[in-house]
C-alpha positions in Angstrom: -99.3 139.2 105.5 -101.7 139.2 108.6 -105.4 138.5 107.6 -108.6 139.3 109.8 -111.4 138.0 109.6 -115.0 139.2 110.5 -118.2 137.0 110.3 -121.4 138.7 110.5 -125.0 137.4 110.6 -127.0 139.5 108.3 -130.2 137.3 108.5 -132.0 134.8 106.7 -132.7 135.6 103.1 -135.3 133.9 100.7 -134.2 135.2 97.4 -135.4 138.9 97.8 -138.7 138.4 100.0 -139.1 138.9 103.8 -138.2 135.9 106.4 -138.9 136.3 109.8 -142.2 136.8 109.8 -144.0 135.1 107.4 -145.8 131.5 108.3 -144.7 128.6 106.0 -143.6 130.0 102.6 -143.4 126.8 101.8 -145.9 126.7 99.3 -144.4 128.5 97.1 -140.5 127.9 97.5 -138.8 124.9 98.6 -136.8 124.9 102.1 -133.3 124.7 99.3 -133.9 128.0 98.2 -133.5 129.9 101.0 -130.0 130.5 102.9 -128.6 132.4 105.4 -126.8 135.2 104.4 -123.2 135.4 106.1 -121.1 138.7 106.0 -117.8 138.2 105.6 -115.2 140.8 106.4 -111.5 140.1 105.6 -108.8 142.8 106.1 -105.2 142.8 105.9 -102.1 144.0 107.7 -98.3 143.5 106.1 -96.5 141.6 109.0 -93.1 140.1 108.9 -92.0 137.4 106.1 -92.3 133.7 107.2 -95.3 134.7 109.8 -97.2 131.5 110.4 -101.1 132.5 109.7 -102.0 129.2 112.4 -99.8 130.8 115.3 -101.3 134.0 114.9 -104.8 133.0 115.0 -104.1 131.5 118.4 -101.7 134.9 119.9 -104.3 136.9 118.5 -107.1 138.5 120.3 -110.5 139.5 119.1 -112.3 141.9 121.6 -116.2 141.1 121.7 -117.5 144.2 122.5 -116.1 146.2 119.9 -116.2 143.4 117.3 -112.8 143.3 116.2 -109.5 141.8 116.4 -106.7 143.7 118.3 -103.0 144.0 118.8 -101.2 142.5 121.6 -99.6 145.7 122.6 -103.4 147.5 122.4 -104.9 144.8 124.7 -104.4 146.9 128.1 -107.2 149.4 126.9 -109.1 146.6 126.5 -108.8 145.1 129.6 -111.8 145.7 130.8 -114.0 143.9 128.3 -114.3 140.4 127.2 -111.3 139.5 125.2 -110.3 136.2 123.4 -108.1 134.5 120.8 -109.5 135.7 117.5 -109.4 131.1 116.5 -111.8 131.1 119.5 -113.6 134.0 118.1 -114.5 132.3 114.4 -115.4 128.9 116.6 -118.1 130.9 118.3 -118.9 132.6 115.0 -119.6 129.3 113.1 -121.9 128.2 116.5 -123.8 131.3 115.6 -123.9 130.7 112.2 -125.4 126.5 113.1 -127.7 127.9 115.4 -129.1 130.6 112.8 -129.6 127.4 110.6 -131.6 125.6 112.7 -133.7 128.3 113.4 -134.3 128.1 109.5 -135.0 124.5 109.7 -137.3 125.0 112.4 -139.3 127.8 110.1 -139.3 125.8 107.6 -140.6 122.6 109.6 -143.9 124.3 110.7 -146.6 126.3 109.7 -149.4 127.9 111.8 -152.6 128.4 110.7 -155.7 129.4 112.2 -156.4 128.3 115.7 -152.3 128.1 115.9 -152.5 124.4 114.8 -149.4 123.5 113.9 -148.8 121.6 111.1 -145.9 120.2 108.5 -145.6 121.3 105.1 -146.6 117.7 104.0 -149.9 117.9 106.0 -150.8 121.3 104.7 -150.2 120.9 101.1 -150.0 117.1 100.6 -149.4 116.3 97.1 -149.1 120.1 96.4 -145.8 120.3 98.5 -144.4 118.8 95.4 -144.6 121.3 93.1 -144.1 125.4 93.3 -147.0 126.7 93.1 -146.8 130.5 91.5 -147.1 133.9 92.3 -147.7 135.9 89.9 -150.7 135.8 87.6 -151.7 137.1 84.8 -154.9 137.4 82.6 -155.5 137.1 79.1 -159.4 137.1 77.6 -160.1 134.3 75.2 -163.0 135.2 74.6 -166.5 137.1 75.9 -170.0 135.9 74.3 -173.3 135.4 75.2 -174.5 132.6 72.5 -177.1 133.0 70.1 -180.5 132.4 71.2 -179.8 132.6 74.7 -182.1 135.5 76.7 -181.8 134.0 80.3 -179.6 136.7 82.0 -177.5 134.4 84.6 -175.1 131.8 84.7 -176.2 129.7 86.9 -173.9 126.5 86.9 -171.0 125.0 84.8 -168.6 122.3 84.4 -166.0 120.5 82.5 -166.8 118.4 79.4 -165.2 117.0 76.8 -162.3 118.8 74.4 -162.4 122.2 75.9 -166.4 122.2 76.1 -168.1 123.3 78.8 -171.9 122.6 79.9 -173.6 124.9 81.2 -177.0 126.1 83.2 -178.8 129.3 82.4 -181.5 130.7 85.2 -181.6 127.2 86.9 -182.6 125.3 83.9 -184.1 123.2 83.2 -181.9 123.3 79.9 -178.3 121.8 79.9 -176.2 123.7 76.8 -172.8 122.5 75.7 -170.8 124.6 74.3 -167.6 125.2 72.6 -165.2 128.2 72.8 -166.4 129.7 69.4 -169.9 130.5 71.4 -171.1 127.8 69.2 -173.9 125.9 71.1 -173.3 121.8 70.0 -175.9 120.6 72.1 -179.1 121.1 74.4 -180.8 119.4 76.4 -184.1 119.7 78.4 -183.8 118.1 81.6 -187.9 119.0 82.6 -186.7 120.3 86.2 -185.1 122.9 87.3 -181.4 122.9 88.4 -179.0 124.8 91.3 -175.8 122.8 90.0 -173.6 120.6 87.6 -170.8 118.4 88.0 -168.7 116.0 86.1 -168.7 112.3 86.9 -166.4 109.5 85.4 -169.7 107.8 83.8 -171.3 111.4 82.8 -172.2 114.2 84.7 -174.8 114.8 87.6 -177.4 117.5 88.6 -178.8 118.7 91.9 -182.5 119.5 91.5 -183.5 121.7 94.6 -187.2 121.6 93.6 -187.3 117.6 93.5 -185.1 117.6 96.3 -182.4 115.0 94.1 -179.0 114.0 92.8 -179.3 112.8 89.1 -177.0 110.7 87.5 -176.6 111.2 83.7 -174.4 109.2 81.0 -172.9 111.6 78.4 -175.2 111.6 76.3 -177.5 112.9 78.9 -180.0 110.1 79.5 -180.9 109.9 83.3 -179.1 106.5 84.5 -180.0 106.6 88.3 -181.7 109.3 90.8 -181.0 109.7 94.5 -183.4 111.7 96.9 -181.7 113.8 99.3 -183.1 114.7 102.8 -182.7 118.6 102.3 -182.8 120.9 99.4 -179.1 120.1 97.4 -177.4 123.1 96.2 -174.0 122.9 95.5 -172.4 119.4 94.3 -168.8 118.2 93.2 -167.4 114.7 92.4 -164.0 113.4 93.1 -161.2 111.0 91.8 -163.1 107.8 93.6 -166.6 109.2 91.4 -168.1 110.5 94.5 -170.4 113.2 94.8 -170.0 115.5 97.5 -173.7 118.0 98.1 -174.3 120.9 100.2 -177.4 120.6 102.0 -180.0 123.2 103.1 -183.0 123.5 104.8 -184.2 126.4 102.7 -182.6 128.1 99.7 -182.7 131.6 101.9 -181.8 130.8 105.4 -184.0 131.3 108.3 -182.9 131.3 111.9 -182.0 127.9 113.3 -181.7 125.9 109.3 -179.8 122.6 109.9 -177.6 122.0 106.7 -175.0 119.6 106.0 -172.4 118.0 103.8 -173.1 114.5 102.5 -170.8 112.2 100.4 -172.7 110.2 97.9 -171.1 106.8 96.6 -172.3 106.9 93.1 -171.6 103.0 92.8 -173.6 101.9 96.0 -175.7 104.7 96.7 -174.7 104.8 100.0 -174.2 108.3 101.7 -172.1 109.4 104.6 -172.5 112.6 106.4 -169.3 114.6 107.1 -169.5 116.2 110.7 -169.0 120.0 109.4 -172.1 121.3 109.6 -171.3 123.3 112.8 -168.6 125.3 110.9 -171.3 126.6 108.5 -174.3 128.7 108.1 -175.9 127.8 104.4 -173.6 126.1 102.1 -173.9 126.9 98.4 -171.1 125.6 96.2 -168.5 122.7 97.1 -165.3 121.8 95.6 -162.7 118.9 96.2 -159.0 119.3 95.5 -156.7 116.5 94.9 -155.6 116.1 98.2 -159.5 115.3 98.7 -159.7 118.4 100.9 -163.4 119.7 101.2 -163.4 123.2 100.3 -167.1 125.4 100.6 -168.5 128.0 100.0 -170.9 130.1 102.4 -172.4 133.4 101.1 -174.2 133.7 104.4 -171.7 133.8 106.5 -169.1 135.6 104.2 -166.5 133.1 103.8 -164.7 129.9 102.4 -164.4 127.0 104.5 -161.7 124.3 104.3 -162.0 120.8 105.9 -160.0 117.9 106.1 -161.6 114.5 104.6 -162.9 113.4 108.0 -164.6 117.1 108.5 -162.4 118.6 111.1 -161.5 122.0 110.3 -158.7 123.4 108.6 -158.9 127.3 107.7 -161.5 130.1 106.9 -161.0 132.3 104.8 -163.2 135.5 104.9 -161.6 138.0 102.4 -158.4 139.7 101.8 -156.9 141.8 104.9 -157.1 144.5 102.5 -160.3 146.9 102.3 -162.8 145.9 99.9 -165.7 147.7 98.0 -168.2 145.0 100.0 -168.7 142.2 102.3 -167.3 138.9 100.9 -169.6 136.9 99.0 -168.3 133.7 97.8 -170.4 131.9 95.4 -169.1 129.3 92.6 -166.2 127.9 93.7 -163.5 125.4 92.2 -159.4 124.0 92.1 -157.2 124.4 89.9 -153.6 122.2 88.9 -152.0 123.4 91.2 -153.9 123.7 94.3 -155.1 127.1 94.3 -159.0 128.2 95.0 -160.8 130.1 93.1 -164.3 131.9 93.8 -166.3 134.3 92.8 -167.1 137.1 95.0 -170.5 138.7 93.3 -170.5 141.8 95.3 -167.3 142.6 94.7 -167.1 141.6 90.8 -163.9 139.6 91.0 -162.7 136.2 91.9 -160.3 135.6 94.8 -157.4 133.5 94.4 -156.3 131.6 97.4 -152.9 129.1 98.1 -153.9 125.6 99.2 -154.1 126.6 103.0 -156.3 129.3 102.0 -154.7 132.1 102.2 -155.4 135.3 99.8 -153.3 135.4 96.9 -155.0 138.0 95.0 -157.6 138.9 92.0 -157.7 137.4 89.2 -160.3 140.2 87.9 -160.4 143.6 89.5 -163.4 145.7 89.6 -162.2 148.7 87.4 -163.6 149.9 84.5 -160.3 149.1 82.5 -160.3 145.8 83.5 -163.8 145.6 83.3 -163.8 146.3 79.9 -160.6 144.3 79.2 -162.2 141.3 80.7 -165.8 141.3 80.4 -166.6 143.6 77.4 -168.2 146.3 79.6 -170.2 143.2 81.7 -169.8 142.7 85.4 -171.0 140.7 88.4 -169.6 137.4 87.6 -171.4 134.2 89.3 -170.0 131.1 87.9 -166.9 129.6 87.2 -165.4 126.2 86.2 -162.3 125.0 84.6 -162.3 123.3 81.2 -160.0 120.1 80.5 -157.3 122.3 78.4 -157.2 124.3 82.0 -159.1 127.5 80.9 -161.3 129.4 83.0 -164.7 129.9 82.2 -166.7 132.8 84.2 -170.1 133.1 83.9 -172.0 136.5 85.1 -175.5 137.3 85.6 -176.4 139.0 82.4 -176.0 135.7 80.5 -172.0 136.6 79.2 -169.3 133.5 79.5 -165.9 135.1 79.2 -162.8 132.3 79.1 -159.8 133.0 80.4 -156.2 131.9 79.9 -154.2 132.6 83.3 -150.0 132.6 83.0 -148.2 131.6 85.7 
């Protein structure tokens, strides 16, 4: 028997999705998952008994232009093209095959993002390179209430508390509400100034007041334990693992033309404060957010997008909607990390919250704005403005007619 063999390059596969032109990937699938799909044709002649397979290889010839192996007697009509030993012929074909490889490696070693900064999988994702982060999401209502008692129309502000409970800000205050997932109310408090935003704190919680122009510190049972002044108005506000506060700042709550704003870290311990050089990237930042890889991540209705910075303020992406057509101009507004990495923000205009990867890029929606999925979702309500996520990793969405709707997201 005389066997013939054909290798074939069909491409670089990554289990059923496109390759070549997609940037990084990698936050999703790890670099073991994909491989390079080899076609392998074998076909088979009878020759004489006893035939060694080795010593044909080498009398054989293999015909480059027309891709296949020919007989000895047949190679005069070939003489004109590029002939050679059909063991020379698989050499090459395995080179093909290494170089095909490396061109994997190499797609799988870099990532381009905006400004064509190159960076590795590691330096994109950080700790998030760890994991896979999913896909495909899907939505399930908890729950939709507005509690009893309660006639201010908007949600204002939320955050994390305690056992699934959320606090949460009505119309700017000055009350503080905790409250359970039964749309029981457990707790209120009156905070005698008005408030833009919430956030939790290892020792308690903290509140911007934009009227006072302050950061106050509270203990969990809601008793003010220190108060910082702030040198513009604070909006938006978000603490990390080292029980830092990180505050937008404006100049006004509407911009004019020519506002300064910036983004301040605020020890909590010492009181100190450092400015992070970002203010050039941004117009009138109005909610913050800090993933675990201590990545800055705003949001800026005015000038229609989420921006991303590294820890020392240099930039790392925008994001300014889906490439897709939407009903409105992106405006982000409440903004916040999940487990895995992913952003998530409201956009008011267009009733639904984007769902971004850790680089920022669009993922999808987690709520569409369709009457179905209106209804499904909010109970008829729309225009959601708040979000946060609780500690059993629910999300809570506030809208401006008062309404808190938790949601459990699959992944």
């Amino acid at each position: 028997m005389k066997t013939k063999i054909k290798f074939d390059i069909i491409g670089i596969m990554d289990n059923g999705h496109s390759n070549g032109n997609q940037e990084c990937g990698g936050s999703r699938r790890k670099s073991s998952e994909y491989e390079t799909e080899v076609k392998l044709s074998i076909d088979t002649i009878s020759f004489p008994s006893g035939h060694d397979l080795h010593s044909d290889l080498l009398s054989d010839r293999y015909c480059l232009e027309c891709e296949r192996i020919i007989r000895p007697e047949c190679e005069h009509t070939h003489q004109e093209h590029n002939v050679i030993t059909t063991k020379k012929a698989i050499c090459l074909t395995s080179k093909r095959i290494d170089k095909e490889l490396e061109k994997l490696k190499n797609l799988l070693r870099y990532a381009k993002v905006k400004n064509d900064v190159i960076l590795t999988p590691e330096e994109i994702l950080g700790i998030y390179s760890k994991d896979i982060v999913p896909w495909r999401i899907e939505v399930k209502r908890i729950t939709s209430f507005r509690p009893d008692g309660i006639s201010a129309r908007c949600v204002t502000t939320m955050c994390r508390a305690e056992n699934g409970e959320v606090l949460v800000v009505w119309q700017w205050g000055p009350l503080i509400y905790l409250v359970n997932k039964d749309g029981t109310i457990k707790k209120s408090v009156d905070m005698e100034s008005k408030m833009d935003c919430i956030c939790t704190l290892k020792e308690g919680y903290a509140v911007s007041c934009h009227l006072q122009k302050c950061i106050k510190v509270l203990s969990h049972d809601f008793v003010v334990l220190r108060t910082f002044e702030t040198a513009l108005i604070p909006r938006g506000i978000f603490s990390n693992s080292q029980n830092e506060v990180f505050i937008c700042e404006v100049e006004n709550m509407h911009r004019k033309a020519n506002d300064k704003n910036k983004i301040v870290r605020l020890d909590v311990s010492s009181g100190s404060k450092t400015v992070i050089p970002c203010g050039d990237n941004l117009l009138q930042p109005c909610r913050i957010t800090v993933n675990d890889n201590d990545e800055i991540c705003v949001s800026d209705r005015n000038k229609g997008c989420i921006v991303i910075f590294h820890q020392d303020g240099s930039l790392k992406s925008e994001y300014s909607g889906p490439s897709l057509s939407t009903r409105h101009r992106f405006a982000p507004e409440s903004i916040r990390c999940d487990r895995f990495g992913q952003i998530l923000c409201v956009d008011y205009t267009n009733h639904t919250v984007h769902v971004l990867d850790p680089i920022g890029r669009f993922r999808g929606f987690l709520i569409m704005d369709t009457e179905i999925e209106r209804r499904s979702i909010f109970m008829g309500t729309s225009s959601p403005f708040s979000l946060t996520i609780d500690s059993d990793g629910d999300l809570w969405v506030g809208n401006k007619f008062g309404y808190l709707t938790v949601l459990k997201y699959f992944v």
